[in-house]
N, C-alpha and C positions, 0 to 999 in steps of 0.2 A: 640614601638613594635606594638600596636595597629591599627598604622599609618599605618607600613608596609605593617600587615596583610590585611587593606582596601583597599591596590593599588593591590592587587592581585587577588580580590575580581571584578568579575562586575556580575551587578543586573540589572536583568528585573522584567519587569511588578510590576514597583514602591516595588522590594525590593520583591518578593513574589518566585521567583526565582534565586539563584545565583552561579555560578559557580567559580573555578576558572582560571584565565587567563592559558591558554600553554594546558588546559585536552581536554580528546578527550571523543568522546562516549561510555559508558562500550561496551563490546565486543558481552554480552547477547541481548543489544537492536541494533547492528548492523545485529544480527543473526534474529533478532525479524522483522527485516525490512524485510530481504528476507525471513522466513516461511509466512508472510501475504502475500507478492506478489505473492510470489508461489502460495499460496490458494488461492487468488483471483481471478488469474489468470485462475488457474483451473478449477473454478468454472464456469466462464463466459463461458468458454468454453463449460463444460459438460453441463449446461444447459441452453444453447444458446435460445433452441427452447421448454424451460417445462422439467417438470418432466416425460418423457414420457412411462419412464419404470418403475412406482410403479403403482403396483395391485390394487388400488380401483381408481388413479385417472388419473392412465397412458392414458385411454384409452378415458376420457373426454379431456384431452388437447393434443392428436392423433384427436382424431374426430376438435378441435378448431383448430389446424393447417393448416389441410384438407380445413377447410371452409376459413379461413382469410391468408395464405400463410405464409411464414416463411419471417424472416428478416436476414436471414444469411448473407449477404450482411454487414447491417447495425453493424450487432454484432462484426462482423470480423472488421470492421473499431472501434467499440470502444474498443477490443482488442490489435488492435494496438495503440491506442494512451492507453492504459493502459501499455502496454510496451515500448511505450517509455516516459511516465510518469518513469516508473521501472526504467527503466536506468538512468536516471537524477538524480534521487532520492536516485540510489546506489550509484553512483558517486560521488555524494555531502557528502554520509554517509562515505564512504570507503576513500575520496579524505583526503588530509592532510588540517589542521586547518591553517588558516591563520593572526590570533589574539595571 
């Protein structure tokens, strides 16, 4: 019986992790995947270029924009490749198991 139970058994990182064979991801940490992408996401976004809208420091990193030019360019490119990071990433979470 013990036999049985170790063929259904597979272990990573020398036995420190084990699942077993045919499960899929609880449904919380599929959900867990998309609230951080989302926020990450979001983030990157809103503050692309600083904090520019709070009141003691909005207006230091408005004046450091001014002088050194914005990278909106650049950020939008690693937005994209953070989305499609996201996508891959879903895809693989949400795809069916193949073991």
């Amino acid at each position: 019986m013990s036999e049985e139970k170790n063929e259904e058994l597979k272990e990573y990182a020398d036995g420190w992790i084990t699942e077993r064979k045919g499960t899929d991801a609880p449904m919380f940490l599929k959900a867990a995947y998309i609230v951080i992408t989302l926020g990450t996401l979001s983030y990157l976004f809103m503050y692309m270029n600083g904090e520019t809208d709070n009141e003691t420091r909005g207006p230091l990193v408005q004046a450091f924009n001014k002088v050194t030019g914005t990278a909106d360019g650049f950020m939008y490119f690693v937005i994209a490749l953070a989305v499609i990071y996201a996508i891959i990433l879903l895809t693989f979470v949400w795809g069916k198991t193949k073991h």
